[in-house]
C-alpha positions as semicolon CSV with decimal commas, in nm:
position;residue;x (nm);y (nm);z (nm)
1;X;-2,506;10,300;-6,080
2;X;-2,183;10,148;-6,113
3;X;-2,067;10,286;-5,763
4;X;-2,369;10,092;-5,646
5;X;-2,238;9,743;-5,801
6;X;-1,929;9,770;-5,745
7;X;-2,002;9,873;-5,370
8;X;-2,224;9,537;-5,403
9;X;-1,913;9,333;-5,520
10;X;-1,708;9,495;-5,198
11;X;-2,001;9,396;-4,963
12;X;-2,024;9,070;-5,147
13;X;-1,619;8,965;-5,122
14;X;-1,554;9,054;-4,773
15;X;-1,897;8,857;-4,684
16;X;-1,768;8,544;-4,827
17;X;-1,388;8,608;-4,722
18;X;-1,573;8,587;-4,375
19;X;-1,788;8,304;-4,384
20;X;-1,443;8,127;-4,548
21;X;-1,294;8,244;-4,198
22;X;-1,561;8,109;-4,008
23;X;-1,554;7,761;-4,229
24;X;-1,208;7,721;-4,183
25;X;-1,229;7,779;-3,778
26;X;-1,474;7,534;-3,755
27;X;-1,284;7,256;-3,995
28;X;-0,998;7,303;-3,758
29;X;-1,190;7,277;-3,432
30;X;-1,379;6,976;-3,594
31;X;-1,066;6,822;-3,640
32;X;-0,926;6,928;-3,328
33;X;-1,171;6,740;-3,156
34;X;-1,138;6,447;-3,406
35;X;-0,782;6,406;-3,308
36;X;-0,833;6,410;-2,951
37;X;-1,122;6,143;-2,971
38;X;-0,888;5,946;-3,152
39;X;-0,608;5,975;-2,950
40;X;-0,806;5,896;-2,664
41;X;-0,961;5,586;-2,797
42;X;-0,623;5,455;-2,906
43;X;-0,505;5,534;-2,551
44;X;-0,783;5,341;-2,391
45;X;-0,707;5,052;-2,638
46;X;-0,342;5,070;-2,515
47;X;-0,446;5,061;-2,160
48;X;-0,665;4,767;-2,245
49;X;-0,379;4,564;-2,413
50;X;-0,096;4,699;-2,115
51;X;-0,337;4,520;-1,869
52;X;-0,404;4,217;-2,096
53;X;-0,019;4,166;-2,123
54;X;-0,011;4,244;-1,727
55;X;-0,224;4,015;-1,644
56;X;-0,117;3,714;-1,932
57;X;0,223;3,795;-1,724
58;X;0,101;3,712;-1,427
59;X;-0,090;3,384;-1,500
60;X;0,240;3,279;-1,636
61;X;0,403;3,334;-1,323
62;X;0,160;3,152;-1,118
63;X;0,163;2,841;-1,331
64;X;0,606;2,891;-1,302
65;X;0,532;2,890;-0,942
66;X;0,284;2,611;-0,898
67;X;0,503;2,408;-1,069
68;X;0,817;2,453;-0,952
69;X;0,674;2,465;-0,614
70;X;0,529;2,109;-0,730
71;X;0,849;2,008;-0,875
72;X;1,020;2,096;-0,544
73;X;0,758;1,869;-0,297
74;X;0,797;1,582;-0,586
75;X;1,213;1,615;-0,547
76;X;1,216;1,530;-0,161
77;X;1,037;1,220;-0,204
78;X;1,211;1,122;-0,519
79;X;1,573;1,188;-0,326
80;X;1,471;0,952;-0,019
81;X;1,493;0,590;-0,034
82;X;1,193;0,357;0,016
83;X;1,326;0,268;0,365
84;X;1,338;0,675;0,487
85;X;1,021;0,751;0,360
86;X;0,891;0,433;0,557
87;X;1,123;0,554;0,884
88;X;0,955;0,915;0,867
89;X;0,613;0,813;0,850
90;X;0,716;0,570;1,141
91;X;0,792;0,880;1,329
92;X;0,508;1,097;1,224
93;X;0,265;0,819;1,330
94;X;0,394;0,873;1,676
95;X;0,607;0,620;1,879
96;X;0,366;0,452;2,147
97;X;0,155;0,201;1,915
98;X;0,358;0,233;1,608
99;X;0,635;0,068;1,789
100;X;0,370;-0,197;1,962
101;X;0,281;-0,250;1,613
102;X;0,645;-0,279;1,493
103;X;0,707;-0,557;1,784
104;X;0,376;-0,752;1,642
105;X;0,516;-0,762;1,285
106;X;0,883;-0,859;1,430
107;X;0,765;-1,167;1,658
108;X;0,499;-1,253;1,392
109;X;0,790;-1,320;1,101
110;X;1,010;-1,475;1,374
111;X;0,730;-1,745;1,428
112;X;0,698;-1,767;1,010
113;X;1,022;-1,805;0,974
114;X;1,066;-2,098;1,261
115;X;0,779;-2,278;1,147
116;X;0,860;-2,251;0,725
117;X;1,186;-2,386;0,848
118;X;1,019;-2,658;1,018
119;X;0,749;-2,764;0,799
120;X;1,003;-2,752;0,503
121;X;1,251;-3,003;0,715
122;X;0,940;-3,213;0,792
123;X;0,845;-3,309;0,447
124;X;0,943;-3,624;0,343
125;X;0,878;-3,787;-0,021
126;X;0,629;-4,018;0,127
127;X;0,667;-4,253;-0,205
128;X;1,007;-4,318;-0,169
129;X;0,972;-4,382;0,198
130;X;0,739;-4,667;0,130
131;X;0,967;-4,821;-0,156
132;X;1,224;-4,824;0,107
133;X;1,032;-4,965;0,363
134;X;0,893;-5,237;0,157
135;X;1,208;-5,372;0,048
136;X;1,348;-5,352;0,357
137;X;1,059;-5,577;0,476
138;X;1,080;-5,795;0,218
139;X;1,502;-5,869;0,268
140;X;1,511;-5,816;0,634
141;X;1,229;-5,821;0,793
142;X;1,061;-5,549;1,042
143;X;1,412;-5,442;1,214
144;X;1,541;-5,360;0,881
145;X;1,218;-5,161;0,829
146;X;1,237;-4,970;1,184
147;X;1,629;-4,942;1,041
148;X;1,528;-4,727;0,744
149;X;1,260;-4,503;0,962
150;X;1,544;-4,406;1,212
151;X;1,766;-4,293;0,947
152;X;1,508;-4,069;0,752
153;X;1,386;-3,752;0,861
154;X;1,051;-3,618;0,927
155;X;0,704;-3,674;1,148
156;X;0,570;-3,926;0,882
157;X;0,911;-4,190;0,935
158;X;0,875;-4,169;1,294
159;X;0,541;-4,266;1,299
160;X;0,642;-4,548;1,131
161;X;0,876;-4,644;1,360
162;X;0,639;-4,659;1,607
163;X;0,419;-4,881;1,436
164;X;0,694;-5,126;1,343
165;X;0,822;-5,122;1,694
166;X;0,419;-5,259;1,813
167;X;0,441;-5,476;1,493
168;X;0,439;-5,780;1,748
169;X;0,172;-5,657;1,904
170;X;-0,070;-5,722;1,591
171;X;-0,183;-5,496;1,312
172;X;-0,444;-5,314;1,586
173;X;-0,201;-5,266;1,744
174;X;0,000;-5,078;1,517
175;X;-0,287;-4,907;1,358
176;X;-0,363;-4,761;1,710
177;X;-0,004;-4,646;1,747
178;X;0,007;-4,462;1,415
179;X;-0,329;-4,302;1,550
180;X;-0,184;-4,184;1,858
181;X;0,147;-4,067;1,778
182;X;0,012;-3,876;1,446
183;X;-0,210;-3,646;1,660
184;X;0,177;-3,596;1,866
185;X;0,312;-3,482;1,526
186;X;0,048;-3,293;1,461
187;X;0,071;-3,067;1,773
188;X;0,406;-3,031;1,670
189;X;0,338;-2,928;1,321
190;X;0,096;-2,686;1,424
191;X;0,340;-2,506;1,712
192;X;0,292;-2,193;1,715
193;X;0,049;-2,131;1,480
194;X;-0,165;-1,963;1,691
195;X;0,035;-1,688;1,787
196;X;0,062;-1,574;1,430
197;X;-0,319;-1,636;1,430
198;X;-0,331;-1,299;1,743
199;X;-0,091;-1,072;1,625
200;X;-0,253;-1,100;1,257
201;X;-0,580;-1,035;1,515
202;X;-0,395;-0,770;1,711
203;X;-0,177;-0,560;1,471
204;X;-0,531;-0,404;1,282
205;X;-0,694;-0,393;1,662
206;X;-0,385;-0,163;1,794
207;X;-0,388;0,025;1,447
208;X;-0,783;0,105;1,478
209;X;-0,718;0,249;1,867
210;X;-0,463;0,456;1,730
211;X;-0,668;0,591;1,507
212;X;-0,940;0,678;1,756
213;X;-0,678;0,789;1,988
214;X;-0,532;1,046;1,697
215;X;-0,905;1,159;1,611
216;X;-0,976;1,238;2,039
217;X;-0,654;1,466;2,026
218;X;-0,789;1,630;1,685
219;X;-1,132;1,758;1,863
220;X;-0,865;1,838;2,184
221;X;-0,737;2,067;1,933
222;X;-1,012;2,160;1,781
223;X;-1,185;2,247;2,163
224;X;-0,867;2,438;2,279
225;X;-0,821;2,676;1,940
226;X;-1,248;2,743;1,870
227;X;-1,191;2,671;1,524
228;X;-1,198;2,366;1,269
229;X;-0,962;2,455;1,050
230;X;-0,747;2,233;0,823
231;X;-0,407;2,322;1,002
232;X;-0,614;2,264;1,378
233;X;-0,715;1,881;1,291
234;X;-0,397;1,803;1,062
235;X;-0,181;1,633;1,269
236;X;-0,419;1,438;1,475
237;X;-0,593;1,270;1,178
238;X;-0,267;1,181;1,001
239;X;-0,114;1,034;1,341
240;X;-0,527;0,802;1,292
241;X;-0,467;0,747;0,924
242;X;-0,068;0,599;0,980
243;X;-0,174;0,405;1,275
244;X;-0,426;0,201;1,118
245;X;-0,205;0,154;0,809
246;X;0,092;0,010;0,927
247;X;-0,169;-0,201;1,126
248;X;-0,339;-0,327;0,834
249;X;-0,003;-0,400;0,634
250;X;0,129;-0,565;0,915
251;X;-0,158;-0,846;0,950
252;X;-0,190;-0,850;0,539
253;X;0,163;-0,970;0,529
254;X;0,128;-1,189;0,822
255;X;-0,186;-1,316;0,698
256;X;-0,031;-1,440;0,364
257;X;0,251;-1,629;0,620
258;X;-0,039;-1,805;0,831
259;X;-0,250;-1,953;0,521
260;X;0,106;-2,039;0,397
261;X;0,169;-2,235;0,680
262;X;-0,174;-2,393;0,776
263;X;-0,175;-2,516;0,389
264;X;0,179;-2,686;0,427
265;X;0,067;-2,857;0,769
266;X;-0,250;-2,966;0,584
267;X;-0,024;-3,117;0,292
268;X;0,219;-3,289;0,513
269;X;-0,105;-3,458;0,738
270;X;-0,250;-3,542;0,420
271;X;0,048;-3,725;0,345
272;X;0,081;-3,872;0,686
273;X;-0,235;-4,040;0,693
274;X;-0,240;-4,177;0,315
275;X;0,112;-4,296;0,368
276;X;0,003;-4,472;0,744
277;X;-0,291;-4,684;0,552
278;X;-0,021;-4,809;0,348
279;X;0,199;-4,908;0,596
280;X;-0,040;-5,117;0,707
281;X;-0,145;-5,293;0,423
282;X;0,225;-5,373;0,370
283;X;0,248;-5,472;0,715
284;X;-0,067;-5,753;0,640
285;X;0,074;-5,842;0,362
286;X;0,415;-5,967;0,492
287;X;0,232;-6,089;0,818
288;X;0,016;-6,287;0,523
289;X;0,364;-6,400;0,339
290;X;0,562;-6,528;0,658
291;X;0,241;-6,712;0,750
């Protein structure tokens, strides 16, 4: 009997010294595999973050780019002066009707300037005029009058002088003379205003047939490469766009010349004729006096 149990308790210990054996194989390939799905997983999560960083890298070097290249199209323009920038887009806007353009806005200011010189030597102080002429009247009569027109400046003391000089004639007389020889210093106020009055009409007009000119040479293009791209219909709509432009600045600025002009003529008329009715009540009344 005791053979028996203690065969039991051999049988019994090698039977658990095996399943510990087993156990222990399987613990270790459990945590064999453990450790590889780990290491795995924190590889993928490295991979992950490598091409987060990648591509955090690369959106950096885009913006880097975009502005630098940015900073580099602003730095031209910046360098260049007002009148270079003006000169290139000149060029780029091709020479034909730019420079018919260029010759509008030249003659035009030559005209403004002539006739701002003009008007401004033309304006007389009416008031003090008529002081002058009255006194004169009064101490010497019409010659001394005529004597103070022909040393003042100015359409409105010439057409006194010729209504003094028909002061003989009777007051219709003179009246009709001031009449007649305002409308001459009129015409001559108002020389030249109509050729401001076409180029301000033709600079936009050349401009606009620039513009359809540049836009039949972008569907040229356009025919001869089969395509529509940007880079095909570029140049052809920016030689349009420049044209009419330059054409509308130049008939803005000669536009502000012309109502600059037509409003002086209109001041110094007004002027005329106020100052004429005067000079003929003055007239009366010293024909009235010496009677």
């Amino acid at each position: 009997m005791k053979k028996v149990f203690a065969l039991l308790a051999v049988t019994g210990m090698l039977t658990f010294g095996t399943f510990n054996s087993v156990y222990a194989q399987d613990a270790e390939a459990v945590t064999e595999e453990t450790m590889e799905v780990d290491s795995a997983a924190e590889a993928q999560a490295l991979a992950i973050e490598a091409e987060a960083a990648k591509k955090a890298l690369e959106e950096e070097k885009m913006a880097s780019d975009l502005a630098a290249a940015k900073s580099a199209a602003v730095a031209p323009l910046e360098d260049e002066s007002f009148t270079q920038v003006i000169k290139q887009k000149f060029i780029e806007g091709g020479p034909g009707f730019m420079g018919i353009v260029l010759v509008c806005l030249i003659l035009g200011l030559a005209i403004v300037i002539e006739r701002i010189i003009y008007l401004n030597m033309a304006t007389t102080n009416t008031d003090k005029l008529l002081t002058n002429i009255e006194s004169a009247l009064n101490s010497g009569g019409v010659d001394a009058a005529k004597e103070v027109c022909r040393d003042t400046k100015g359409p409105v003391a010439s057409i006194f002088y010729q209504g003094l000089e028909r002061s003989h004639e009777g007051v219709d007389m003179v009246e009709k003379s001031i009449v007649s020889y305002g409308g001459v210093q009129m015409g001559l106020l108002e020389k030249g205003i109509s050729w401001i009055s076409l180029f301000i009409a033709l600079a936009p007009m050349l401009g606009f047939m620039g513009t359809v000119i540049g836009m039949i040479g972008a569907f040229d293009a356009i025919a001869e490469a089969g395509d529509i791209s940007p880079q095909v219909v570029a140049v052809g709509i920016k030689v349009a766009l420049l044209t009419t432009v330059f054409g509308l600045i130049v008939a803005i600025i000669l536009q502000i010349f012309f109502n600059y002009i037509v409003a002086k003529v209109d001041s110094i008329v007004n002027d005329m004729e106020n100052a004429s009715i005067s000079l003929i009540d003055m007239l009366i009344k010293n024909e009235i006096t010496n009677k």
